[in-house]
N, C-alpha and C positions, 0 to 999 in steps of 0.2 A: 406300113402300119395301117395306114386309111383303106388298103384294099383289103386288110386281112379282115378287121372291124364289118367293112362290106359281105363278106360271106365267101372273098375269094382265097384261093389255093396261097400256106403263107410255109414259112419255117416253122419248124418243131419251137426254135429259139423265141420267134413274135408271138405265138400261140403261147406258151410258157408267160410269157410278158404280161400279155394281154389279161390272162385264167390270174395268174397272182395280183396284176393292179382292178380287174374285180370284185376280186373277193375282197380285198382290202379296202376296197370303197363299200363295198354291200356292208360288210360289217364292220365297220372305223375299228379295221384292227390296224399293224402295221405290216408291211410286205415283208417283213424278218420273219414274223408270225407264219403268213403263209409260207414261208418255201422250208421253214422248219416242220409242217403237219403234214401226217403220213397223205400220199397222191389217193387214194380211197378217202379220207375226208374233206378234199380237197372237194371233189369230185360229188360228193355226197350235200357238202356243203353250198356249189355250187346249183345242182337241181334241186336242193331247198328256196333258193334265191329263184331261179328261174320259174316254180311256182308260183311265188309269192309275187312276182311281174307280172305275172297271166293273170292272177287276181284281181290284182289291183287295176288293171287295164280292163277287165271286165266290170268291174265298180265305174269303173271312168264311163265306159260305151253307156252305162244302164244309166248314171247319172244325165249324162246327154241329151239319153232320149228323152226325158224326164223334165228336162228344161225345153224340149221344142214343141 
């Protein structure tokens, strides 16, 4: 699971795991929730979240700079 996490080569199964405990953290739903929403919102739902991290990590750099 820790290599998958890392970027490496994993199962369909850990990948699956992984994408539903996610989403269920990103948006405090429950994992019943995700594995019941069509894999298109899944997925859609997902690079919603994945933006909304680049955002927020660019708010972070700029705050930074900002204090040095």
């Amino acid at each position: 699971m820790g290599r998958a996490l890392r970027g490496f080569e994993t199962t369909p199964q850990i990948s699956s795991q992984l994408i539903v405990y996610s989403l269920a953290q990103a948006f405090s739903i429950s994992p019943l929730e995700v594995y019941e929403m069509p894999a298109s919102l899944v997925m859609d739902m997902l690079r919603i979240h994945k933006e909304v991290k680049i955002l927020e990590a660019e708010e972070y750099e700029k705050a930074q700079k900002q204090i040095k």
